[in-house]
C-alpha positions in Angstrom: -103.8 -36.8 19.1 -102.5 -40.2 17.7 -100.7 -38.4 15.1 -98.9 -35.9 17.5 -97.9 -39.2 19.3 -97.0 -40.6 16.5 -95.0 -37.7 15.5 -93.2 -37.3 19.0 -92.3 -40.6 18.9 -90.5 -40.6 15.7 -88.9 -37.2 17.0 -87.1 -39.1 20.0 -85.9 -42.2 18.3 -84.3 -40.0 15.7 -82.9 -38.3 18.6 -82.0 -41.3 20.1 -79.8 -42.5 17.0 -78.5 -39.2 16.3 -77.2 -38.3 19.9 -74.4 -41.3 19.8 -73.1 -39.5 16.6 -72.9 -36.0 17.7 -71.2 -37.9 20.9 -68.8 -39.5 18.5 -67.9 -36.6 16.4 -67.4 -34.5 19.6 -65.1 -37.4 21.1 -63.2 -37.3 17.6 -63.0 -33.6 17.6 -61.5 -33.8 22.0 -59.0 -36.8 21.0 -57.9 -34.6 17.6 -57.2 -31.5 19.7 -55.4 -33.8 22.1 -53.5 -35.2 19.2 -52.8 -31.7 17.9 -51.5 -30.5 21.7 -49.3 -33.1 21.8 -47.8 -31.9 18.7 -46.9 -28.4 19.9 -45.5 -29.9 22.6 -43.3 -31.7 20.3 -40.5 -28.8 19.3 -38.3 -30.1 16.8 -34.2 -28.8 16.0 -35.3 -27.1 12.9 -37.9 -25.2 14.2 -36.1 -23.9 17.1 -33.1 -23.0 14.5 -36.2 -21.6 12.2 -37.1 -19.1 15.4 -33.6 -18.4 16.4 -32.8 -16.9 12.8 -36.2 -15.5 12.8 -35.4 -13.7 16.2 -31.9 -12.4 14.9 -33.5 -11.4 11.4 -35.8 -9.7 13.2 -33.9 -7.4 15.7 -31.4 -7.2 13.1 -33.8 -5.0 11.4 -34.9 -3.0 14.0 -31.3 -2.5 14.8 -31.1 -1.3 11.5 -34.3 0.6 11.4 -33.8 2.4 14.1 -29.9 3.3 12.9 -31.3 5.0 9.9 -33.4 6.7 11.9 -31.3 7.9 14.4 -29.7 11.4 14.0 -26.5 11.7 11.8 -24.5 12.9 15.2 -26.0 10.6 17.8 -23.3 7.9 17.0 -20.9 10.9 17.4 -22.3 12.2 20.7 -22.1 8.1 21.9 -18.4 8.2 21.4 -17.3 11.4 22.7 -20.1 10.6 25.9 -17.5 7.9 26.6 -14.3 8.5 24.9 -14.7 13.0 25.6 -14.4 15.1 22.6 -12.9 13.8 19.1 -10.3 15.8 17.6 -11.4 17.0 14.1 -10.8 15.6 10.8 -7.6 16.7 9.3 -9.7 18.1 6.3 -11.7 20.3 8.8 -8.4 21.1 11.1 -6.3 22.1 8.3 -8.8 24.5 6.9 -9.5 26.2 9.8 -5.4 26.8 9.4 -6.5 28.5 6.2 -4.3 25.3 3.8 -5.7 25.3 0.6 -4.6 22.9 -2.6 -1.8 23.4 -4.0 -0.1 20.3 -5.6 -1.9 17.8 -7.7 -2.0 14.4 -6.0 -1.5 10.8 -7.5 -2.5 8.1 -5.8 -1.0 4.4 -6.5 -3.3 1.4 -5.1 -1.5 -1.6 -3.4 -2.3 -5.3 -4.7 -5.5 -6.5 -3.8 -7.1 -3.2 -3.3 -8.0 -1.9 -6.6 -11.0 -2.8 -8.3 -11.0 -5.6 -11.4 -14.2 -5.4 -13.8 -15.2 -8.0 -16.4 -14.6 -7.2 -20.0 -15.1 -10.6 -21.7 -15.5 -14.0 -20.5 -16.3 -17.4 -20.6 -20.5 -18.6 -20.8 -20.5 -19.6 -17.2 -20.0 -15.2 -16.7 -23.1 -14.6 -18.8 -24.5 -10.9 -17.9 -21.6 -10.1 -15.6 -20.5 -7.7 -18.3 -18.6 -4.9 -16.5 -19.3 -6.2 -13.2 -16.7 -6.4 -10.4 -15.3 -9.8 -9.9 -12.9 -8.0 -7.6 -13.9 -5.5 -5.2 -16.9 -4.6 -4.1 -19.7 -7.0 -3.0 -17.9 -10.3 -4.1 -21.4 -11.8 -5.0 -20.0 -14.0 -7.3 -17.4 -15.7 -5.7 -20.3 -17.6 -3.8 -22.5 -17.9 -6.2 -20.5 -19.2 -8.7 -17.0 -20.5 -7.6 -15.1 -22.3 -9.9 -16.5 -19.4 -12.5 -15.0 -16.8 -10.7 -11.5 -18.6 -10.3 -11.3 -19.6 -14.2 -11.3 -15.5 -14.7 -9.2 -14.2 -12.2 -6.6 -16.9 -13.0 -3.9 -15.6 -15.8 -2.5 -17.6 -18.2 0.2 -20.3 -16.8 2.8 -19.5 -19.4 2.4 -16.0 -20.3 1.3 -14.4 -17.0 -1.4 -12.6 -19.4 -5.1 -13.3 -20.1 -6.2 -16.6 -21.0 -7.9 -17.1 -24.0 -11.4 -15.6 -24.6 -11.1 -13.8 -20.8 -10.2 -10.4 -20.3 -10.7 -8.6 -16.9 -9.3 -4.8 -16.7 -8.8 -1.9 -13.9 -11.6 -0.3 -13.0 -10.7 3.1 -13.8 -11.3 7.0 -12.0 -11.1 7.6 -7.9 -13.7 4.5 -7.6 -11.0 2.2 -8.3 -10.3 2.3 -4.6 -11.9 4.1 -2.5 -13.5 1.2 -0.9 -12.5 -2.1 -1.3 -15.8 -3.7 -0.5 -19.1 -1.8 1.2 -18.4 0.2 4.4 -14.6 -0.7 3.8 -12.6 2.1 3.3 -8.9 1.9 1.5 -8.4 5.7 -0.2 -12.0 7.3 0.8 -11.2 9.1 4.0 -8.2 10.3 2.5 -10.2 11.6 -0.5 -13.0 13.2 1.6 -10.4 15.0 3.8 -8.4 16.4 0.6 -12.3 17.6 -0.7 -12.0 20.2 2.3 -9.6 22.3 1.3 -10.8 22.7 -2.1 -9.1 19.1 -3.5 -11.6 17.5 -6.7 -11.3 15.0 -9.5 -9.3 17.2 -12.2 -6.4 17.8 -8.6 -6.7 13.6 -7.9 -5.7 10.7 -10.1 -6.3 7.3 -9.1 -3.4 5.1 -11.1 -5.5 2.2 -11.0 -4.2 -1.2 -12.9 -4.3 -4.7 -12.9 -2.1 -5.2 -9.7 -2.1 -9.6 -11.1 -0.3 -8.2 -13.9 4.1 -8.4 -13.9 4.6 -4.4 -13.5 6.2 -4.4 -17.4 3.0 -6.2 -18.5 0.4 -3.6 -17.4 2.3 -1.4 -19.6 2.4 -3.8 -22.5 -1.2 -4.9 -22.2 -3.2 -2.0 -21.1 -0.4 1.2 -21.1 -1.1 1.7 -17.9 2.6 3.3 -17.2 2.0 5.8 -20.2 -1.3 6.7 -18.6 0.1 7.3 -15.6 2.7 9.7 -17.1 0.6 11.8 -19.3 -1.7 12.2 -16.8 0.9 13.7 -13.9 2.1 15.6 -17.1 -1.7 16.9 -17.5 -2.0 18.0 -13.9 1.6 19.5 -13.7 1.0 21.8 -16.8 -2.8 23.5 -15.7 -1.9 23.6 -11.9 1.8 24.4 -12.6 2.9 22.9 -9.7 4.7 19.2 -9.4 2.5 16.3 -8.2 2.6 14.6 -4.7 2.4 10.8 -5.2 1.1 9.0 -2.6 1.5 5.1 -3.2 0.3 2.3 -0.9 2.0 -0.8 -0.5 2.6 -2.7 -3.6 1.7 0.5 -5.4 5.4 1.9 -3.7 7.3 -0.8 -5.9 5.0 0.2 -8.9 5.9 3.6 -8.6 10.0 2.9 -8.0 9.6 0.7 -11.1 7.8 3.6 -13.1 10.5 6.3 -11.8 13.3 4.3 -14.0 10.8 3.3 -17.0 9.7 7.2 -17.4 13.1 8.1 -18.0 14.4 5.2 -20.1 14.4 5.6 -24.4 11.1 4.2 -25.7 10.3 1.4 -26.5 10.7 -0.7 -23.3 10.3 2.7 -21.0 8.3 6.0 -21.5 11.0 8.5 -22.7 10.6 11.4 -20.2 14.3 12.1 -20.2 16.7 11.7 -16.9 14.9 14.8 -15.4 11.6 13.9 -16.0 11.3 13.1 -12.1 12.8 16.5 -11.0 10.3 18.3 -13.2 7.4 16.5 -12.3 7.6 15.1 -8.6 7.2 17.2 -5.5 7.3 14.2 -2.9 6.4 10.4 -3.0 4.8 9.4 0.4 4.8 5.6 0.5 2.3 4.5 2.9 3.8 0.5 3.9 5.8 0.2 1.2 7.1 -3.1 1.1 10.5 -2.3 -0.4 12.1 -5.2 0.9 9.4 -7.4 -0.1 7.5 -9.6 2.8 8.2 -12.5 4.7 4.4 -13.5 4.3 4.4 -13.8 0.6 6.8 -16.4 0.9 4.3 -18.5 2.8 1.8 -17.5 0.2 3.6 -18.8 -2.5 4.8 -22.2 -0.8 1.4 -23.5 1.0 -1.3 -20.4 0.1 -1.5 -19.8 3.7 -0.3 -17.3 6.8 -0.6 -17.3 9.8 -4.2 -16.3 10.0 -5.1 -19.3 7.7 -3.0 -22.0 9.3 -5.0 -21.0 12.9 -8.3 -21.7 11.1 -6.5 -24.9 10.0 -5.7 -25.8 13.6 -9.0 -24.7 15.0 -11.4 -27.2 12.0 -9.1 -29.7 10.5 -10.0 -30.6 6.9 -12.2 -28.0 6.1 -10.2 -25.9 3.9 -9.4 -28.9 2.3 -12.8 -30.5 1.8 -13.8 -31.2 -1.7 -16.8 -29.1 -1.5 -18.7 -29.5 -4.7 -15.0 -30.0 -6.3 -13.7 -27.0 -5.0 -10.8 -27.7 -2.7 -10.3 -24.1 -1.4 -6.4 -24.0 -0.8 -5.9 -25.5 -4.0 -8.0 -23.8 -6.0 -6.2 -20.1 -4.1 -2.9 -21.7 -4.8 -3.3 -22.7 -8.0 -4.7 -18.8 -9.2 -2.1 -16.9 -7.2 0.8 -18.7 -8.4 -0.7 -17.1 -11.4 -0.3 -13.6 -10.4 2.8 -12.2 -11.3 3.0 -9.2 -9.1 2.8 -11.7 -6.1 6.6 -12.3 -6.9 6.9 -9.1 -6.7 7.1 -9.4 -2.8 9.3 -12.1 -2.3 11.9 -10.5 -0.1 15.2 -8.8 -1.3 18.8 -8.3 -0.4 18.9 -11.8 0.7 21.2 -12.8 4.0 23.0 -9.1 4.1 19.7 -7.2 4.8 17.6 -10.2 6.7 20.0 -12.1 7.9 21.6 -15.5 8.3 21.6 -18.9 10.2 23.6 -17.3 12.9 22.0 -13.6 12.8 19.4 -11.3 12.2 18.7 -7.1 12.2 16.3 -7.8 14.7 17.6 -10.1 17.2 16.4 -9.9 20.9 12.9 -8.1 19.3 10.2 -8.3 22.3 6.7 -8.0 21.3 5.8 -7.0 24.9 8.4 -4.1 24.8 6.9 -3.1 21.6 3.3 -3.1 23.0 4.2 0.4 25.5 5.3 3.7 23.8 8.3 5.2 24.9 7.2 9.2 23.8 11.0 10.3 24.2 12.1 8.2 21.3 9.4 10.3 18.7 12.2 11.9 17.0 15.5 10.4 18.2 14.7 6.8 16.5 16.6 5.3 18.8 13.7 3.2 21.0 15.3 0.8 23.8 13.5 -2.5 22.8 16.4 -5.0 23.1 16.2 -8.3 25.2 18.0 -11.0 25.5 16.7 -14.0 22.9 15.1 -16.7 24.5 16.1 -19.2 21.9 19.8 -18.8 22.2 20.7 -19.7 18.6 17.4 -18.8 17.0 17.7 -15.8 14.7 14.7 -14.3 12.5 17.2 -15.2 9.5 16.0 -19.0 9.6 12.7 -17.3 7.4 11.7 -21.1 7.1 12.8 -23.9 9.7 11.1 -27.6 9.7 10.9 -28.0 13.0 11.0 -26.0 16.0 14.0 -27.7 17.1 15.5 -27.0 13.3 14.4 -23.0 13.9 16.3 -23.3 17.2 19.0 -25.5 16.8 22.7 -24.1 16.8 24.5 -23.8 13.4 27.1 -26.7 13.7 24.3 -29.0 15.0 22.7 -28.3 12.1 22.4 -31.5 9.3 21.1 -30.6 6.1 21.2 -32.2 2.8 21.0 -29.8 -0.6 17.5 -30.3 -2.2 18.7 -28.7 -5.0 20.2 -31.7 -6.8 17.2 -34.1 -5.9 15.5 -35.9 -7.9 11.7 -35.3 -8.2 9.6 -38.2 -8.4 5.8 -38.3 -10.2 2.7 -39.4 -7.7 0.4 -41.4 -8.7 -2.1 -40.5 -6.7 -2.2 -36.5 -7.8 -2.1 -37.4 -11.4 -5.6 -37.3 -11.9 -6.1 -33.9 -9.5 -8.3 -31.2 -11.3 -6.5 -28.6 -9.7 -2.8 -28.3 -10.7 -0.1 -27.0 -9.1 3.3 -27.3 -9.4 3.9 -30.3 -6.2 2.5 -32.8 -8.3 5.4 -32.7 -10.4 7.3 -33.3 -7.3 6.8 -36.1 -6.0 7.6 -37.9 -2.4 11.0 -37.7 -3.0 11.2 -34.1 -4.1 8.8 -33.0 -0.8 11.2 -35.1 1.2 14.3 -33.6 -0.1 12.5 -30.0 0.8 11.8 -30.9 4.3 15.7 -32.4 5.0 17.1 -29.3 3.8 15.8 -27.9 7.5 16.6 -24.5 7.6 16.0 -21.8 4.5 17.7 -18.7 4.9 16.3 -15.6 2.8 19.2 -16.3 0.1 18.2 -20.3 -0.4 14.3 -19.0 -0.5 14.6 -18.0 -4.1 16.2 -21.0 -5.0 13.3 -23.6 -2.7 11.1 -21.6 -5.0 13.0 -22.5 -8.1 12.1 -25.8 -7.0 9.3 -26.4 -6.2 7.7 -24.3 -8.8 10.1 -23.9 -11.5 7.1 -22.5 -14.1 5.8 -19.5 -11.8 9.4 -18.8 -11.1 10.6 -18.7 -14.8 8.2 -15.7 -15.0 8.8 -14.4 -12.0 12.3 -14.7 -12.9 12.3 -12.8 -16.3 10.3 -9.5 -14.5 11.3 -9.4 -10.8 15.0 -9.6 -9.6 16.3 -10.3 -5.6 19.6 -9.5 -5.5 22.0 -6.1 -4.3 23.5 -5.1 -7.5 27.6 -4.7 -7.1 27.9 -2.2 -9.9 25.3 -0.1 -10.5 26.3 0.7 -13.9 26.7 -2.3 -15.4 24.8 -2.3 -18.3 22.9 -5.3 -17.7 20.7 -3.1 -14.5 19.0 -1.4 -17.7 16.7 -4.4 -18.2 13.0 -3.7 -16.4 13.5 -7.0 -14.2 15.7 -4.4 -11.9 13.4 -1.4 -11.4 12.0 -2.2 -8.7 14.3 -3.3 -7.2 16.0 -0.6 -4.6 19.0 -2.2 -3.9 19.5 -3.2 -7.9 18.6 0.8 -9.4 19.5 3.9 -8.9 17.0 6.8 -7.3 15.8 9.5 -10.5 18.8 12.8 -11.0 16.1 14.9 -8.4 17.9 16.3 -5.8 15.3 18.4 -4.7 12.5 15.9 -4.2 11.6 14.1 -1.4 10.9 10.7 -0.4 9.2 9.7 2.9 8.6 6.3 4.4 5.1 6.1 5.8 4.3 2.9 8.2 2.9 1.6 11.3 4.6 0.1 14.0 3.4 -1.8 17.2 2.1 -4.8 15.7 3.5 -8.1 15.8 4.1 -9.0 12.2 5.1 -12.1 10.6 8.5 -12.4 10.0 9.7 -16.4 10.1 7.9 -20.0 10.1 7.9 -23.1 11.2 6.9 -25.8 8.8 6.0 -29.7 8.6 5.2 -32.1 5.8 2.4 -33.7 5.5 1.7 -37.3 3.9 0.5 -36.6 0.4 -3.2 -37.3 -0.4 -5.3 -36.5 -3.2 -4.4 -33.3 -4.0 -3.5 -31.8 -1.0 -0.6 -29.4 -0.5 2.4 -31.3 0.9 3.6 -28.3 3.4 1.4 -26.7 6.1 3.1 -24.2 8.8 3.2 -26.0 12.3 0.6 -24.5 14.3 1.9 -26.6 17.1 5.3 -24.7 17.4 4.2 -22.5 20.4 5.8 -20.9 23.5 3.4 -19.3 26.2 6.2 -16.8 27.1 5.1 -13.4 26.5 8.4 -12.2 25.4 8.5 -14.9 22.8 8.5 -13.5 19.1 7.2 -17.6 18.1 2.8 -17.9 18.2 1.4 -21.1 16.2 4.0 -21.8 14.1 5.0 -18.0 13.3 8.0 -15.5 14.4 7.1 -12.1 14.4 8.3 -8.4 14.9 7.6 -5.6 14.5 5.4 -3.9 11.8 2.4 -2.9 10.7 1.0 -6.5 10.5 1.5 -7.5 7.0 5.4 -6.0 6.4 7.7 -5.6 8.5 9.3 -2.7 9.6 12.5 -3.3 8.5 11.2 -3.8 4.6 9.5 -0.5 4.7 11.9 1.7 6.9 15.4 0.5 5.8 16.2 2.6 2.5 14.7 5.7 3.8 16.1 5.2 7.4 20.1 4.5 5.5 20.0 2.6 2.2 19.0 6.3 0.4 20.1 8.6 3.5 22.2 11.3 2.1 24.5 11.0 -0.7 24.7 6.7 -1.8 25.5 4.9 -5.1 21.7 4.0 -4.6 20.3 7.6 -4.4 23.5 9.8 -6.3 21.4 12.9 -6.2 21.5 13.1 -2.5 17.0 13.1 -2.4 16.0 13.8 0.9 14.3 10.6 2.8 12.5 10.7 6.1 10.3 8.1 8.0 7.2 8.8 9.4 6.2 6.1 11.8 2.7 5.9 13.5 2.7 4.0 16.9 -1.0 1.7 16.4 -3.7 2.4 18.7 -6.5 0.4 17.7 -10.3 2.1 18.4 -11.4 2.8 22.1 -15.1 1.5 21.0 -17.0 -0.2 17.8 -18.6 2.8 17.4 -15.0 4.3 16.5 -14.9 2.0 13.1 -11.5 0.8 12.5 -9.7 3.8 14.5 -8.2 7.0 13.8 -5.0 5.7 15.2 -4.8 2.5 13.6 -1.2 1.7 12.1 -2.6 -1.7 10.5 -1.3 -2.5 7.2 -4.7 -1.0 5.3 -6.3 1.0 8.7 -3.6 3.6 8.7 -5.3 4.9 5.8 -7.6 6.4 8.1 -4.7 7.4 11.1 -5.7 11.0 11.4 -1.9 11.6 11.7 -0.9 10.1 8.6 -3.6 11.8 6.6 -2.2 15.4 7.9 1.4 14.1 6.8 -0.1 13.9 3.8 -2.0 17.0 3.2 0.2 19.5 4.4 3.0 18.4 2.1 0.2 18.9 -0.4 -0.6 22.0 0.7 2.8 23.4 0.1 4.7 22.1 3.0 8.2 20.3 3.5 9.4 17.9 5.9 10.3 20.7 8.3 6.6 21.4 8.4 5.8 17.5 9.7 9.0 17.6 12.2 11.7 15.6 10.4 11.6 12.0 11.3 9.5 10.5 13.8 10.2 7.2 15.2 9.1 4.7 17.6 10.9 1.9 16.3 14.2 0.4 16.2 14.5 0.6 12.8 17.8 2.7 12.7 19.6 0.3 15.1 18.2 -2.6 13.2 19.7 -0.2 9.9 23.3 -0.2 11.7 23.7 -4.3 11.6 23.2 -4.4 7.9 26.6 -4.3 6.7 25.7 -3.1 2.8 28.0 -1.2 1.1 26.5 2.5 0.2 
C-alpha cells in the first residue's frame, strides 16, 4: 500500500509541474495564432497588385480557353445577331459570279510593312540568325534595345549597311502578309485572290529593304532586276500582263521602277521603252503617297506626329527619360534619319501644288462636313465641303508655323528673318551625348535662327532640312528630288534622283494601261504644325510640336498642335488623288501616251463592333487593306475586267476642286 502511495504521489507532483508547461505552450501557441491573424489582416500594396494580376491572368485564360473552344462561327453568328447578316467575302462573292484568275498579280509593300531578317550581326545579336528584327513579334526590341537599334541603323554616310551588319528582305508572300501576329497588311487580300483559283506561282510579293534609297536596293540586293524577271516569268507561262498592286511607299517604288526598267543598263534594267506596254495590265496604288506627306516632315525634324506629341502632353519627360541610356526619341531620331527611303516622302511640287503663305488647295476644309457622306457625289467628284476658314489668314500652306499666332497671322504682319545665312553655334552641353543627331551641330544660335524664321512654307521645307541636317540631306539629296521639272526632256531628268518623282518624269509609252488611285477618305489627316523650341538640355531635341495650339470649335481643321484634312490618316488626299484626278488625266507632258487614270475613293466606316476586327469598311491608311470594296476593285480588274467594270471614278472627296486651284502647267 505504501508503495502505491508512494507511487501516486510522485504521479501528481509530476503532474503538478508539468500542467504550468502544457499551460505555457498552449498560451504561446493562442498569442502566435493571434500574432499570425493580425498578419492577414495586415494586406500590403504588393499583394493586392500580386492578386489583381493574378485575377486578370487568370480570366484572361479562361477568356482564351473558352475562345478556342468556342465554334469557328459563333463569333460570326455574334456579329450578324447584332449587326444582321454580313455580306460575303469578295473571294466568295466573285466566285459565285463564276471570275476566275486571269492576270498574274504583283504586289509592292509600303515602308514599314515588309519584313527585315538578320543576316549577320554584331555579338550582342548572338543566335538571332535569320530572325525578324522587323516584323513579326518584335521580341527583341524589348529585350535588348540598344542591340536592336545598332542593326536597323544604316550607315551615316553611305545610307548602306554598317560594317559587319547585314539585315535583308524577308522574301516570298510572308514578307507581308502580316505585319505582326493577328495584324493583317496583304493577307486578306491574298486569301480572297486563293478563291478564285489565285496561288504562289499567279502572286509575287516584291519585298525589299524599304530603309534602303530606291537605287540602292538595286545596287545592294537587285531587288529591281528581281522584280522584273519575275513579272517577265509570270507574263510568259500565264500569257497575260500583270496587275501590280502597290501600297503606299511601294507606289513611288514602283513609278521609280517604271523609268529604270526601260532605261540602258547599267544604272536601269534595259527592258526597252515598251517594256511597260508589254508587261502591265493596270497598277492599283492603294494610298500612294505621290505627293509625299506632310507627316514625314515632322518625322524628320523632331521624330514625332501628332500621336507622339499627345503622349508627350499627356506624361511629360517620359519619352525622354534616360532609361538605362536609352533616350527613346533620340535613339528613333537618330536611326530614321538613317533611312533613306524616309526622304522619300518629303512632299513635292513645293508652293504650286500645296500652297503658299497666302493660300492653299484645301482652304475652308471642314472636318465636320467630311464626317457625313453625301451619296450623290459617288461619281460626280464634286462633294460640297467648303466653309468659310475660321482663321481668316491661315492657310494649310504654312506646313510649319512657330506659334499659333505665326500659323494665323496675316502675310504683311509677318517678321521673319532668313535662317539660311545663320551661323550655327556648338553646345557644350550635347558634346558629350551618346546619341547623335545632327542639332548638336547647331547650336543655340542655329535653333534660334529656326524658330525666327516663323513660318515654313512647303518650298523653304527642303531648305530648313538642309539645315538642320545637312548629312541626311546630302543623301537624301543625291537619290530623291522635290521639284516640277520645266522641261521634261532635258537631259539632266535621266538621272535616278527624278523617277520618282511624278511631277519630274514622264509616265512609260503605254497607252493602253491603266493607272488607278486607290485611297480612303473621311479621316482627318495631318496636314500642318504648330511648333515651339524648347531650352536645350542634355540631349534633348530642341523642337517639339505645340500640343497647346488648340481650338474647341468643331469646324476647326487645328487639334494639339496639328492642322488636318482630309485623308486616309497618314496622307492626305490631295498627295494621293492629284495626278490621277488631273496631273496624268488625258493627254499631259507628264503622261504623253494619254494612260487612262481613275480614282477610286472609299468613304471610312470604321467596325460596328470588336468583334468586326479592324472593319470591312475601314479607309485607314493600312485597314483599307481589308475594305471589302477595295479588295473587289482589285480582283475583278484581275479577273479580266476594266475600269468600266468598277464604274469609272468614284469620289467622295473634293479632290477635283482642290485639283482646279493648282495652277501647274500640263
Amino acid at each position: 500500500m505504501s508503495l502505491l502511495r508512494r507511487r501516486k504521489a510522485l504521479e501528481n507532483e509530476i503532474q503538478s509541474d508539468v500542467e504550468p508547461m502544457l499551460d505555457a505552450e498552449e498560451d504561446d501557441k493562442k498569442s502566435k495564432k493571434k500574432v499570425k491573424s493580425g498578419k492577414k489582416k495586415k494586406w500590403s500594396c504588393i499583394d493586392n497588385c500580386c492578386w489583381f494580376v493574378g485575377c486578370i491572368c487568370f480570366v484572361w485564360w479562361i477568356l482564351l480557353f473558352l475562345y478556342n473552344a468556342m465554334p469557328a462561327s459563333f463569333p460570326q453568328y455574334v456579329t450578324e445577331a447584332i449587326t444582321g447578316p454580313l455580306p460575303d467575302p469578295p473571294g466568295i462573292k466573285l466566285q459565285k459570279e463564276g471570275l476566275k484568275a486571269k492576270h498574274p498579280v504583283v504586289f509592292i509593300p509600303g515602308i514599314v510593312t515588309c519584313g527585315l531578317e538578320l543576316w549577320e550581326g554584331r555579338q550582342c545579336a548572338e543566335g538571332l540568325f535569320r530572325k525578324r528584327l522587323w516584323g513579326g513579334t518584335f521580341g527583341e526590341v524589348y529585350k535588348r534595345p540598344l542591340c536592336w537599334v545598332d542593326h536597323m541603323t544604316l550607315d551615316n554616310e553611305t545610307g548602306m549597311d554598317p560594317p559587319g551588319i547585314r539585315v535583308r528582305p524577308v522574301s516570298g508572300l510572308v514578307a507581308a502578309d502580316y505585319f505582326a501576329p493577328g495584324y493583317f497588311v496583304w493577307a486578306v487580300l491574298i486569301a480572297n485572290l486563293a478563291r478564285i483559283g489565285y496561288e504562289e506561282k499567279t502572286m509575287y510579293m516584291a519585298a525589299y529593304d524599304w530603309r534602303l534609297s530606291f537605287q540602292n536596293t538595286e545596287v545592294r540586293d537587285q531587288t529591281l532586276s528581281r522584280i522584273k524577271s519575275n513579272i517577265e516569268l509570270m507574263v510568259a507561262t500565264s500569257g497575260k500582263k500583270a496587275v501590280i498592286v502597290p501600297h503606299s511607299m511601294g507606289a513611288v517604288y514602283f513609278l521609280h521602277f517604271m523609268k529604270w526598267v526601260e532605261t540602258p543598263a547599267p544604272v536601269g534594267g534595259g527592258g526597252g521603252s515598251n517594256w511597260c506596254a508589254k508587261h502591265i495590265k493596270a497598277v492599283m496604288n492603294i494610298g500612294g503617297p505621290l505627293l509625299g506627306v506632310p507627316k514625314s516632315i515632322s518625322g524628320l525634324f523632331s521624330a514625332e506626329a501628332r500621336d507622339i506629341a499627345v503622349a508627350r502632353a499627356l506624361a511629360p519627360g517620359v519619352l525622354d527619360m534616360d532609361i538605362f541610356h536609352f533616350q527613346t526619341l533620340e535613339h528613333i531620331m537618330k536611326m530614321s534619319r538613317t533611312w533613306d527611303a524616309t526622304m522619300s516622302m518629303i512632299p513635292r511640287g513645293g508652293d504650286t501644288i500645296w500652297g503658299g503663305l497666302d493660300w492653299s488647295p484645301e482652304e475652308g476644309y471642314s472636318p465636320c462636313k467630311s464626317k457625313s457622306r453625301d451619296d450623290d457625289a459617288q461619281n460626280s467628284g464634286h462633294h460640297e465641303n467648303q466653309t468659310d476658314s475660321k482663321a481668316k489668314y491661315y492657310s494649310y500652306g504654312r506646313m510649319m508655323s512657330f506659334g499659333k499666332d505665326a500659323a494665323e497671322a496675316h502675310p504683311s504682319d509677318l517678321k521673319r528673318i532668313d535662317f539660311r545665312d545663320a551661323v550655327k553655334g556648338s553646345n557644350v552641353a550635347n558634346n558629350t551625348c551618346d546619341v547623335w543627331n545632327e542639332y548638336q551641330d547647331m547650336g543655340v544660335s542655329g535653333t534660334k535662327a529656326v524658330e525666327e524664321y516663323k513660318v515654313y512654307t512647303t518650298g523653304e521645307i527642303v531648305d530648313l532640312l538642309n539645315f538642320v541636317a545637312p548629312k541626311m540631306m546630302a543623301r537624301g539629296n543625291a537619290h530623291f528630288s522635290y521639284g516640277i521639272a520645266d522641261d521634261l526632256d532635258d537631259p539632266k531628268y535621266s538621272h535616278y534622283k527624278y523617277w520618282s518623282n511624278p511631277l519630274e518624269s514622264k509616265l512609260p509609252n503605254a497607252p493602253d494601261m491603266e493607272i488607278y488611285s486607290m485611297y480612303g477618305v473621311g479621316i482627318e489627316t495631318e496636314r500642318a504644325y504648330v511648333y515651339k523650341r524648347i531650352p536645350t538640355a542634355g540631349c534633348n531635341i530642341p523642337f517639339q510640336i505645340d500640343t497647346s495650339a488648340d481650338e474647341d470649335d468643331e469646324d476647326s481643321c487645328l487639334k494639339a498642335g496639328v492642322y488636318t484634312v482630309d485623308g486616309d490618316e497618314t496622307v492626305p488626299a490631295l498627295s494621293t488623288g492629284f495626278m490621277c484626278a488631273k496631273g496624268w488625266r488625258g493627254r499631259t507632258r507628264f503622261n504623253p501616251s494619254g494612260i487612262k487614270t481613275y480614282i477610286r475613293e472609299y468613304f471610312h466606316a470604321p467596325p460596328a463592333n470588336l468583334l468586326e476586327g479592324r472593319g470591312t469598311q475601314s479607309g485607314a491608311h493600312v485597314d483599307i487593306m481589308g475594305n471589302f470594296a477595295l479588295i473587289e476593285d482589285i480582283m475583278r480588274v484581275a479577273a479580266g475586267g476594266t475600269s468600266e467594270d468598277l464604274g469609272g471614278d468614284r469620289v467622295y472627296s473634293d479632290i477635283f476642286k482642290w485639283s482646279e486651284k493648282i495652277n501647274l502647267r500640263l
